[in-house]
Wavefront OBJ file of the C-alpha trace (Angstrom):
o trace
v 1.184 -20.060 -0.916
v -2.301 -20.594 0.354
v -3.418 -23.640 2.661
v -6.215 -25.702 3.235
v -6.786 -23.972 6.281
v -7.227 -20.717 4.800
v -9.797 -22.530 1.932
v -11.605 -23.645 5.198
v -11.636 -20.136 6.864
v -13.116 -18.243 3.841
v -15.118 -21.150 2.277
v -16.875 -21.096 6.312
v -16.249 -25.032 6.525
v -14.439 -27.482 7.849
v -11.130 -28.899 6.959
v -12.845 -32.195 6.363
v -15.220 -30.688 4.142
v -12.839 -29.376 1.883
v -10.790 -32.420 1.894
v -14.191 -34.399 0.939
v -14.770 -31.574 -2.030
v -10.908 -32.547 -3.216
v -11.514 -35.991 -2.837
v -14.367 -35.636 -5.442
v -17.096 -37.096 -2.699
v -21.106 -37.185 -3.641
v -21.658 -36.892 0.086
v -20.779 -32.599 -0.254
v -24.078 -30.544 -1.306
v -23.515 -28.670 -4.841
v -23.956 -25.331 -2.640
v -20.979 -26.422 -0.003
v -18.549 -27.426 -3.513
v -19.384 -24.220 -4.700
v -18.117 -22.331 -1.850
v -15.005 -24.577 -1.410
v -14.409 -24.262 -5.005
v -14.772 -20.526 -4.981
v -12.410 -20.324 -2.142
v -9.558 -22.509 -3.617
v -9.767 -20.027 -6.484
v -10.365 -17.124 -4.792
v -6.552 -17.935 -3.118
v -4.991 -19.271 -6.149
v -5.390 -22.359 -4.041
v -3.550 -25.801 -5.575
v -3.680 -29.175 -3.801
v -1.066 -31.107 -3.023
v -1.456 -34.039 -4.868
v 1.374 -36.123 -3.179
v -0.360 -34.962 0.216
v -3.687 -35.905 -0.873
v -3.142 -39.792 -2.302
v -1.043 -40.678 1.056
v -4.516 -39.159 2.407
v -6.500 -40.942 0.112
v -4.088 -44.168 -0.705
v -4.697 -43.400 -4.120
v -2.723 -41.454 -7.139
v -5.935 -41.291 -9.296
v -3.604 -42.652 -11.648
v -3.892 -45.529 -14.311
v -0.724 -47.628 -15.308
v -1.151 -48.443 -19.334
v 1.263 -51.536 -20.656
v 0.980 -52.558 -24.018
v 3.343 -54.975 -26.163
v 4.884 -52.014 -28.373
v 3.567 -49.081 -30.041
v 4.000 -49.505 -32.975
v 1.280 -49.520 -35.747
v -2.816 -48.264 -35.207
v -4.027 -51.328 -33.645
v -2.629 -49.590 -30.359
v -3.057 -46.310 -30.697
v -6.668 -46.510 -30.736
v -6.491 -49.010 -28.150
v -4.676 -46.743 -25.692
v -7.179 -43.444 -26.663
v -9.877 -45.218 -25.775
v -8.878 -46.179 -22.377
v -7.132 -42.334 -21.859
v -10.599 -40.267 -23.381
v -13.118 -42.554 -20.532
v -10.330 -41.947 -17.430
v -9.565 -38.386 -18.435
v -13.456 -37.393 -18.597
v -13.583 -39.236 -14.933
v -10.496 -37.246 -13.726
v -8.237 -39.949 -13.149
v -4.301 -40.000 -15.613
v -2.839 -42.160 -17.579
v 1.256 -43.746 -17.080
v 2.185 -45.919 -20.312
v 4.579 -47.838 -20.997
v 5.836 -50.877 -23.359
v 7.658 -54.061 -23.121
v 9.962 -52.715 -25.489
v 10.357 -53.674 -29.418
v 12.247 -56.583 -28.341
v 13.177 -59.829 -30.306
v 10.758 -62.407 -29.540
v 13.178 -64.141 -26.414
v 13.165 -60.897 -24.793
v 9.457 -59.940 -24.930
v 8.229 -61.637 -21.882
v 10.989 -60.004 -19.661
v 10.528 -56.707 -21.396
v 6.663 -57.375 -20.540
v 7.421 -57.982 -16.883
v 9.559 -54.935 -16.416
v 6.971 -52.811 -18.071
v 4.371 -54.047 -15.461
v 6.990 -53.968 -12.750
v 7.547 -50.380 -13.794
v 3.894 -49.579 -13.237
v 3.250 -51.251 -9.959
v 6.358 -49.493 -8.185
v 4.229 -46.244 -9.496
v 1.866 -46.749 -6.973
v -0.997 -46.892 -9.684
v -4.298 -47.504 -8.697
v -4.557 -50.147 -11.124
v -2.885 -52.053 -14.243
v -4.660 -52.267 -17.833
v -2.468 -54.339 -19.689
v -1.845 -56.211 -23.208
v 0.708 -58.614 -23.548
v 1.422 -61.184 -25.483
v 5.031 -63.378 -24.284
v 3.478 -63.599 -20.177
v 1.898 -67.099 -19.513
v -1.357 -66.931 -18.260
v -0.009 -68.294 -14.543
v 2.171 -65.140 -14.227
v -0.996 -62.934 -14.660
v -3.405 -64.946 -12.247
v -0.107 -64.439 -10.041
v -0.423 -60.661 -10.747
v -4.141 -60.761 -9.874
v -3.583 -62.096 -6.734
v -1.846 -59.043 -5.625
v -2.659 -55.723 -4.477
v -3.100 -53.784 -7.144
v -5.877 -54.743 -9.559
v -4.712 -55.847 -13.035
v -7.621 -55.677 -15.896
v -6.517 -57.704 -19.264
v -6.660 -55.952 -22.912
v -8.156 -58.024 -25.764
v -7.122 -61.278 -23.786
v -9.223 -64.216 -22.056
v -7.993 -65.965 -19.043
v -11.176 -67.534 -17.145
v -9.533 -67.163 -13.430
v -9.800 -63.542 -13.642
v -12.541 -63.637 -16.242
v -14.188 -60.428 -14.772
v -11.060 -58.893 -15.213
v -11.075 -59.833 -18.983
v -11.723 -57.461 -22.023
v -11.501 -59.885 -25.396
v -12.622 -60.347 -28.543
v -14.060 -63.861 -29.710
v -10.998 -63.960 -32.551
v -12.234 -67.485 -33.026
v -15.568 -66.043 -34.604
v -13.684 -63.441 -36.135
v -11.042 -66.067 -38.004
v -13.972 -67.799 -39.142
v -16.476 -65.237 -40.933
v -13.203 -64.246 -42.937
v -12.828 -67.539 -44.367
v -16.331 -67.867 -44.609
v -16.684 -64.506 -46.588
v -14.046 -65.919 -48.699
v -15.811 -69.120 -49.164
v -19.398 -67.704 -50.016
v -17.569 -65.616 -52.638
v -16.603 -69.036 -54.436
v -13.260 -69.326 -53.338
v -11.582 -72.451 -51.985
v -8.049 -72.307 -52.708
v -7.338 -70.272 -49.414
v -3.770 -69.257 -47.987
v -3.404 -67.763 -44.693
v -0.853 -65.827 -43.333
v -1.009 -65.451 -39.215
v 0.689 -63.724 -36.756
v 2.823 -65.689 -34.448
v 1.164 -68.791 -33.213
v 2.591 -68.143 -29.378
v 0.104 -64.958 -29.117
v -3.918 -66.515 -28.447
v -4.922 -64.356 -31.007
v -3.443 -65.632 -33.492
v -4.209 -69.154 -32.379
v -7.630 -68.054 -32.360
v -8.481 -66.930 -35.587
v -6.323 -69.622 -37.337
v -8.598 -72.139 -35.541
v -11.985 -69.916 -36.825
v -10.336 -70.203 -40.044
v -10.419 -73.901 -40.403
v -13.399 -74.297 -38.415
v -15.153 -72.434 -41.316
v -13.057 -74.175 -44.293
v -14.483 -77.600 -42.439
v -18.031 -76.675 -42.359
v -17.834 -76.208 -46.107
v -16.342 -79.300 -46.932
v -12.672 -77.573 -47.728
v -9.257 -79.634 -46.745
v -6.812 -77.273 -44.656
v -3.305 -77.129 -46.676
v -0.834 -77.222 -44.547
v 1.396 -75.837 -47.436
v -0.727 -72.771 -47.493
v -0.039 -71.307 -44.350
v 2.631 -69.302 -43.493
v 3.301 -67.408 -40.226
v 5.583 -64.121 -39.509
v 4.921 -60.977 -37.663
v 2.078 -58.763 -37.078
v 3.058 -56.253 -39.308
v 3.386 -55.079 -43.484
v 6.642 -57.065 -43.426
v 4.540 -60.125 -42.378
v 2.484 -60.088 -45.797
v 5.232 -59.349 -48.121
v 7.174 -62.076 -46.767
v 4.288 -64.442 -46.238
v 3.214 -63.705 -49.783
v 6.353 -64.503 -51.187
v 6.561 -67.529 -49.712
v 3.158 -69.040 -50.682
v 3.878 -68.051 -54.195
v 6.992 -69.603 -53.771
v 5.682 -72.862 -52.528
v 3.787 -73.462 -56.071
v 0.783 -74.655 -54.889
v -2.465 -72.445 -56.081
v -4.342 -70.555 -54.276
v -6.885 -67.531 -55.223
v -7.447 -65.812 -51.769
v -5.207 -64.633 -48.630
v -6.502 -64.625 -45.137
v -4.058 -62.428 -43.124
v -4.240 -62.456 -39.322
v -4.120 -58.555 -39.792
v -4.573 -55.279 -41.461
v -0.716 -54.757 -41.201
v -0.245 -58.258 -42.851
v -3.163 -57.412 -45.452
v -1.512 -54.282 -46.538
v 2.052 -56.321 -46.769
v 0.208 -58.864 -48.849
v -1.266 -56.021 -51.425
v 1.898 -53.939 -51.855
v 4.355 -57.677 -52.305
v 0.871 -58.181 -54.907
v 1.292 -54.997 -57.206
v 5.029 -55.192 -57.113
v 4.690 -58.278 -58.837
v 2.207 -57.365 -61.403
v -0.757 -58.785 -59.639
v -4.243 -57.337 -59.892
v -6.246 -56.714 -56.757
v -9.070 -57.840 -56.326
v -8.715 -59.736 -60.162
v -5.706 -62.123 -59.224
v -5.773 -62.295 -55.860
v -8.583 -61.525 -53.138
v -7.385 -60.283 -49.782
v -9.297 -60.260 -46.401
v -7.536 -58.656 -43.033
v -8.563 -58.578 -39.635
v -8.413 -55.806 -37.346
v -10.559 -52.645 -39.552
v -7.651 -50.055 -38.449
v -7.663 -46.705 -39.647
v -6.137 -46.962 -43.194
v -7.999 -50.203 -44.064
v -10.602 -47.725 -46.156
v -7.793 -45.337 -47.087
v -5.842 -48.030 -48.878
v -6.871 -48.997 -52.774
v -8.674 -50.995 -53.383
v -10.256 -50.266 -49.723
v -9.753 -53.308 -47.296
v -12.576 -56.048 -46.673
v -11.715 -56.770 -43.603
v -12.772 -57.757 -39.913
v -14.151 -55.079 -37.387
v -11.991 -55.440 -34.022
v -13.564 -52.358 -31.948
v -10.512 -52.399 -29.976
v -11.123 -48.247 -29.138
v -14.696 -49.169 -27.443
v -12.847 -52.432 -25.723
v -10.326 -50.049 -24.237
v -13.337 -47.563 -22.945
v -14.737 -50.648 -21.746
v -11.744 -51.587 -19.743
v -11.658 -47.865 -18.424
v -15.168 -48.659 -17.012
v -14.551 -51.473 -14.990
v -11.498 -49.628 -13.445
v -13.946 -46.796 -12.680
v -16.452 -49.309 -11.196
v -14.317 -51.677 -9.036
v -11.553 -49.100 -8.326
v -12.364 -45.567 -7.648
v -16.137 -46.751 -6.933
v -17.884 -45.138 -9.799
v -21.142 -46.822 -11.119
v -20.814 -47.797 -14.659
v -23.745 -48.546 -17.150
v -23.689 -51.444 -20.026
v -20.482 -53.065 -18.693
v -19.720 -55.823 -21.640
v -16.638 -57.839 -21.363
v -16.471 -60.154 -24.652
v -16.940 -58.529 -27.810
v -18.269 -59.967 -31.223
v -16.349 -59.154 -34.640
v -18.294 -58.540 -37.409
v -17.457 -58.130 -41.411
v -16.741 -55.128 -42.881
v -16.924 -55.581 -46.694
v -14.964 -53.147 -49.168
v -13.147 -54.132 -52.416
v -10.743 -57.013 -51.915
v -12.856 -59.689 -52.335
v -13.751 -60.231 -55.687
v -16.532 -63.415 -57.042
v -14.449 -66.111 -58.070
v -15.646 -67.257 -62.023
l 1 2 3 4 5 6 7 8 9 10 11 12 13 14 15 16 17 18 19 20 21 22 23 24 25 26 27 28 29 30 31 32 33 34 35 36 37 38 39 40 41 42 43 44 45 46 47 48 49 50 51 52 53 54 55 56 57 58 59 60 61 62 63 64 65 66 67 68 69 70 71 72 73 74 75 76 77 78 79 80 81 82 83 84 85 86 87 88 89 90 91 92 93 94 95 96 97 98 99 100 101 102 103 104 105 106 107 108 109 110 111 112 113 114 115 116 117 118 119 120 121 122 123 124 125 126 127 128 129 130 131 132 133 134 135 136 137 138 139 140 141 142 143 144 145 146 147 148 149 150 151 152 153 154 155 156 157 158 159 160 161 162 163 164 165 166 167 168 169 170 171 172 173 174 175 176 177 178 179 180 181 182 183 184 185 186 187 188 189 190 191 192 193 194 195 196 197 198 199 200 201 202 203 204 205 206 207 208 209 210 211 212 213 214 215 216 217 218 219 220 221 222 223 224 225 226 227 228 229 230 231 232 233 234 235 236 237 238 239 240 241 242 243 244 245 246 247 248 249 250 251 252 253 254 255 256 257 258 259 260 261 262 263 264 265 266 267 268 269 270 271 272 273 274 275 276 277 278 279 280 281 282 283 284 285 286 287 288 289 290 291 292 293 294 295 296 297 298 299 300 301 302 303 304 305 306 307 308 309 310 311 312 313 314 315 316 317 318 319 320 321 322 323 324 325 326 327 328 329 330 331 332 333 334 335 336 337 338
């Protein structure tokens, strides 16, 4: 197997040289990489990549927790962080805090990021959901950098990749509203996770503007996911009291809410309008197509890839945004109320 001292002998340069040309450093001419280059080839060369981040003190690896993986919503996330650090050269470890029941999330969380850090990654990019903001300043105090996914927490603000849900909770309701409705349900995600917090309180910031009480009886709360609407649905019908629209807390929800609809005879958009949140994948696919609310959680998670590139591994990023604005994407579930 070839060495780096043979590279330097045929590329005609020093060993520091060539470690600078693995190392990826601007300081080499394009001339000297090309000769380096040609000689690592030339002798079916391969760097040692354990070698080379005890060198270095870095793994050019990125350690990915999310909450679970289940559904779009996270998928896209995680594909938009892996397509910017790929195209920079750096790798991606992932991991989850486990499809846990709710008591268990924030240890499942902690392990997941415990996991990473023992890794050696360079840095964390995370999204959870059960770990109280103190544990994550905590985290931020350490040595290895920790950048937060669709989550605010102002003593580590620049660290911070979010969406203003608040906004986002409120132009649903208000798209409901300026379609004449104002018997309004809403079904949420679980009130522990910000988000959901968020964009309940948009929702009855906009229902207030308008002059419209808040029922109480019309809100229901369960998971982030189909089961969430068809269970949520259920149990506003159940309740008795009328409504004529459903704000779900998201696209999972939304599509819960539509199937539980049809099942029961229910005409969509006729009987019952229907707004999510989130604008994944099959929200245009599904009939009638979603009107929903854009979360552009893939460009958040190039975003965070960014700022890793920039504070990290030192490499100058353009247009660096850290709160993004939702905005309404209208389709065919929100029909005029008569």
């Amino acid at each position: 197997m070839a060495t780096i001292y043979e590279v330097s002998k045929l590329a005609g340069v020093s060993l520091a040289t060539v470690s600078r040309v693995m190392n990826k450093n601007a300081k080499v001419s394009d001339k000297t990489k090309a000769k380096v280059l040609d000689a690592m080839e030339a002798l079916g060369y391969r760097p040692n990549n354990i070698a080379r981040s005890l060198a270095s003190n870095r793994t050019d690896s990125v350690g990915i927790m999310v909450s679970e993986l289940h559904g779009p919503f996270f998928g896209d996330m995680m594909a938009g962080i892996e397509e910017e650090l790929r195209a920079a050269g750096k790798h991606v470890v992932i991991t989850t805090g486990g499809d846990t029941l709710e008591e268990d999330k924030e240890h499942g969380e902690k392990e997941g990021i415990d996991f990473l850090i023992d890794r050696n990654c360079d840095a964390l990019i995370v999204h959870v959901e059960s770990i109280s903001d103190e544990y994550l300043i905590n985290l931020h105090k350490g040595k290895t950098p920790v950048y937060l996914m669709s989550r605010y927490v102002k003593q580590m603000a620049d660290n911070c990749i979010s969406l203003n849900n608040e906004q986002g909770g409120y132009l649903a309701a208000k798209a409901l509203i300026d379609k004449g409705h104002e018997k309004i349900a809403y079904i949420s995600g679980p009130l522990f996770k910000p988000d959901s917090t968020a964009r309940l309180n948009g929702h009855k910031r906009a229902l207030s503007e308008h002059g419209i009480d808040f029922d109480e009886r019309l809100l229901c709360t369960g998971e982030f996911k189909e089961i969430g609407g068809t269970k949520g649905l259920k149990h506003l019908i159940d309740t008795g009291v009328e409504f004529t629209a459903v704000a779900c807390g998201n696209d999972e929800i939304a599509s819960g809410v539509m199937k539980y609809a049809r099942e029961h005879n229910m005409k969509l958009p006729e009987d019952l309008s229907v707004i999510g949140f989130d604008n994944v994948n099959f929200a245009s696919y599904i009939y009638p197509t979603l009107t929903t609310i854009d979360n552009p959680v893939r460009r958040m998670g190039r975003m965070a890839a960014k700022l890793v590139l920039q504070d990290v591994y030192r490499q100058k990023q353009d247009d660096i945004k850290r709160i993004f604005e939702p905005k309404l994407i209208e389709r065919h579930t929100i029909l005029e109320k008569s």
